[in-house]
Each structure stands twice: as C-alpha cells, then as structure tokens.
Phi, psi and omega in degrees: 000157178201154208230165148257127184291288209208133160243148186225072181287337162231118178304129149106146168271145190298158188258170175331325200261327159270040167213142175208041160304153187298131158258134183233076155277140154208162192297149170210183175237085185273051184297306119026294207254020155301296196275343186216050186319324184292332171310104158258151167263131169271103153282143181244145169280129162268080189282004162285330212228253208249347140094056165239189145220152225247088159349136169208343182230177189213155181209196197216136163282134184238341116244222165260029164209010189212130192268152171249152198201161172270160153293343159307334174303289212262001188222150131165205193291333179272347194289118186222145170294336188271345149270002179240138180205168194242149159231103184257140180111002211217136168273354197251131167304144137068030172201119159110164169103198179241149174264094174245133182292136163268099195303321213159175169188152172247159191250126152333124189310342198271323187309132162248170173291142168041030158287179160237011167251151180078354179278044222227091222230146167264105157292154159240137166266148155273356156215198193257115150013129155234152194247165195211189158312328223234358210210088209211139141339151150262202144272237144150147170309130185309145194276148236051355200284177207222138163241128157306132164270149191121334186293142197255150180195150180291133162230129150257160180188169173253355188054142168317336186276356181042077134339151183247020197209135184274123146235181178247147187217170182246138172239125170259138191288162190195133153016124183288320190300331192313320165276003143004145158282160198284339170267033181072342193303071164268137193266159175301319138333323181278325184278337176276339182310084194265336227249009176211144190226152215257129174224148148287116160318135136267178225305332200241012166277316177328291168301345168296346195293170183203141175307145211057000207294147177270109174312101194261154144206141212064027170093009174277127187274083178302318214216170179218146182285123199262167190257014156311312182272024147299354187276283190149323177318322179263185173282311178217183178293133199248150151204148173279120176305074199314330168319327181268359169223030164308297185313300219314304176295292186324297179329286206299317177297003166244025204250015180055005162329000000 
C-alpha cells in the first residue's frame, strides 16, 4: 500500500486573526479525538422541527477551509449550504469545540440519492479552520491503493444511537458481496461494484458509525461510511473506497471554488 500522507492544498495551518468560528470551548476528555484529531461533527439545522441543530454526519478535515464528507450528508430536500455547519474540536455531540458555516459543496458526479456508489462530498468553510491537538489534517489513501479483506481498521464516531461522546471501534473488511442485502436481492450494479468497500461490525461497532464517519487504517483515511446503511438493509457496513475518489477530491479541493 502506499499512501498521501497529509494534503496541503492551502499551505500552512491558518492563524488565529482568520478564523471566526464561534467558540463553545468547554473542558472534555479527549482521549478518542486525540488519536483521530481530523474528525468533525456535520451538523443540520432543523428549521422543519425543533429549529435546532442536530449532529447528524461526521467528515474529515482535508484543509483549513475544506472538509471531506458523504453526499448523503450534503443533498436532499433539507440541504441548503446555510443548514449545515462543522464543529471541530469536540469530544462531545452538539457541545464545546469551534464551529464554522458552510460556503458550499460539490457532490460527486456518480452520486444518486441513497446509491452506496459516489457517496463523496468536498465541504468549503466560509472561513478557515485553526488547527490544534484537537483540530488536524487528515491523510487519505493514496490513488491505487488495495484495502484487503480480513483488515481490522478504526471507526470514530459519535453514532446513530446519539451517543453523547465520540468513541472508537473497530470494522474488519470483508468481501464486498458480504454486504449484500439481507434478503438476498443483489442486484448486478452491486455485485459489480469495485469502487466501495465492505466491514463486519464487531459486537458494539456498528452503533458508533455516523454517516461520513471515516474507516482509518494507521490513521490514514481508506474509506468513508455512505448513508446506504441508514436503510437497514444490508449485511454489513458499506463505505466508499477512498483510493477510487483520491484524484476526484484533490481536483475539486484544490481548484479555488
């Protein structure tokens, strides 16, 4: 395997005087976003409901001003760039850390709603990032790279289950059909499908995942959890195989949109 290490599509971490995210510092215990500093929470307004906002994705920083994300995240009937915002820096749901608005996003082009191919978003912030222990780049997989079944590989996450804390589990990769629907219907798209790649949960991973959440392995980002499995449906945990959209995110994150 061979990897990109760190991207540094806007050089340098941003200084103090460019950023002007909101701050909610409160003391935690941030052992979790220690070990996975690139982790945010995506937040949504529910301007329909309770006119709050809600954790509901998780992304990865890939510079100070631009996020990696699912498209599942970033699209449908609630998606306005002024209903979504990161909170970075926080061990805690919906509390503490720094906050920044969302300027835009691009989706992939392959993306459909509630596909498990294509489930792959570039965030831009309106302002920048400040990086900290708790606040990092990520990595992300190198374009070629193979993740093998049988790898044991990290998911953080705050979970579907509204945890109140990000912690971390481990998913072992498997066969792509292993994630099949559970009523046997694979479809010929599914079976044919290279471009995502398939874990089994052990017992308690599952409820840790989050849409986005990012599949590490040696802190390196293979895969990202697609909101297919918000269904119900499969077998196992789907994520799009970041090796196979590694070109696609470097273009758009570095293209000044």
């Amino acid at each position: 395997m061979y990897w990109i290490l760190c991207l540094a599509l806007i050089a340098g971490a941003a200084s103090a005087s460019e950023q002007y995210g909101q701050k909610e510092i409160q003391p935690q215990n941030a052992t979790v976003l220690q070990q996975f500093p690139s982790v945010v929470q995506i937040e949504t307004y529910m301007f329909w409901s309770t006119m709050e906002w809600v954790q509901e994705c998780a992304g990865s920083i890939l510079t100070s001003r631009m996020i990696l994300a699912c498209a599942s995240c970033t699209s449908g009937w609630s998606y306005e760039p002024r209903f979504r915002r990161i909170r970075a820096g926080s061990s805690f749901r919906h509390t503490g850390g720094l906050i920044f608005y969302v300027q835009d996003r691009v989706n992939h082009p392959s993306w459909s709603n509630w596909r498990y191919t294509g489930d792959v978003s570039v965030i831009r912030l309106m302002n920048a990032l400040v990086y900290s222990p708790v606040i990092q780049q990520a990595s992300i997989a190198s374009p070629g790279s193979w993740i093998p079944a049988g790898l044991r590989l990290n998911q953080p996450g705050w979970g579907r289950v509204q945890q109140p804390m990000i912690s971390n589990q481990e998913v072992l990769t498997a066969s792509i059909s292993s994630c099949g629907r559970r009523d046997g219907n694979f479809s010929n798209a599914f079976n044919a499908t290279v471009d995502i790649l398939c874990a089994i949960p052990q017992a308690d991973a599952a409820p840790n995942y989050d849409v986005g959440s990012p599949w590490l392995f040696n802190n390196v980002t293979v895969g990202i959890v697609g909101g297919a499995n918000t269904l119900g449906v499969y077998n196992g945990l789907m994520a799009a195989d970041m090796a196979k959209y590694t070109e696609w995110v470097i273009d758009i994150a570095s293209g000044g949109w």
